[in-house]
N, C-alpha and C positions, 0 to 999 in steps of 0.2 A: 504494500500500500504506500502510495505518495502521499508526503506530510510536503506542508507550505514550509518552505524555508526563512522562516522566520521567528524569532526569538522563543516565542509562547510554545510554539510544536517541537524545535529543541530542546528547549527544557525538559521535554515527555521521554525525552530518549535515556535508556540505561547506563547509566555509568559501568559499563562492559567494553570488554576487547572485541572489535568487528572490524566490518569493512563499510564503507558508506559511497551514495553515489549522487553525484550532484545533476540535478538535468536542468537548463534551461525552457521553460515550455514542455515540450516531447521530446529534447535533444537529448541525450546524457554529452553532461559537458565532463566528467573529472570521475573517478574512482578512487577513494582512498581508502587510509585504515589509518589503524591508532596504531601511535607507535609507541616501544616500550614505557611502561609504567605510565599511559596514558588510558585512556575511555575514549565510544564516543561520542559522549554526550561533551565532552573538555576541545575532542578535533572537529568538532560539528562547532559548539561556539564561537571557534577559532579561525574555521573557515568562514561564519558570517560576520566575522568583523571583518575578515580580509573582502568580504563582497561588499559589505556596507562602505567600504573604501572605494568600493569602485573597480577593482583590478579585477574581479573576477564576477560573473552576471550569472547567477542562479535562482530559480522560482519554485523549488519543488527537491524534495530527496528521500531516499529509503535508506536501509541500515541490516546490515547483520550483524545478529553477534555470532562471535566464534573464537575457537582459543588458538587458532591459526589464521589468524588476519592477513599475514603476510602471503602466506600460500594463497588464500582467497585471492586478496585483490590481482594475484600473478594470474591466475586462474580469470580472473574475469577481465582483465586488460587482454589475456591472450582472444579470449572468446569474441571480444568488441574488435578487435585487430584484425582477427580470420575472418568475421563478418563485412567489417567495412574496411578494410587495407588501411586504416591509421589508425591513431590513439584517441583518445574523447581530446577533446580543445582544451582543456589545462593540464591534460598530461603529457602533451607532447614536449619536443625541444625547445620553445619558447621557458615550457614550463619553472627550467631551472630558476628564469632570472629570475618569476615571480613568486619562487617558495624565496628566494634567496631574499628580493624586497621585506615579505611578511616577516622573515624572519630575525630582520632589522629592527621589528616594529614589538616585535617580543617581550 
C-alpha cells in the first residue's frame, strides 16, 4: 500500500530494519534501506527533509521490513534495472552528488 509522503504517514512507519521506495506520482523514483543501526521510520524522515529541500520530488512511498535490507534493496534495484534498463532517478550516477549534499546537511 502507498502512504503520502509526508510527515503525519511517516511517523506511522516502524522503527524496523527495511527497504523503502520512493515514487513520484506512479514513477518509482529511489529505492532505499536503513543503514546500520538505523530504522525506517529515522531514513524515511531523512529523506523528506532532503525532499522538502527541494533536491529530490517525491509524493507517495511503501516500506518493508526485513532483517536483510541490504540484500532486499540489491534485489529490487536489480528487478527495476532488468525491467527498464536503468536505475529509478535518485539512484543513478547523479545520485552520489546528492547523498553527498544531504549528507553535509547532517
Amino acid at each position: 500500500m502507498r502512504l503520502r509522503f509526508i510527515p503525519e504517514d511517516v511517523r506511522s512507519v516502524p522503527e524496523e530494519t527495511g527497504i523503502y521506495c520512493l515514487y513520484q506520482d506512479r514513477d518509482l523514483v529511489y529505492i532505499g534501506r536503513t543503514a546500520p543501526r538505523s530504522n525506517l521510520r529515522s531514513e524515511l524522515e531523512h529523506a523528506l527533509r532532503v525532499a522538502m529541500a527541494d533536491d529530490m520530488r517525491a509524493s507517495h512511498f511503501t516500506y518493508e521490513a526485513t532483517k536483510s535490507p541490504k540484500t532486499r534493496a540489491v534485489e529490487e534495484l536489480r528487478e527495476f534495472y532488468e525491467t527498464w534498463g536503468r536505475l529509478p532517478q535518485y539512484n543513478g550516477p547523479h545520485a552520489v552528488e546528492l547523498q553527498q549534499r544531504t549528507e553535509l546537511r547532517r
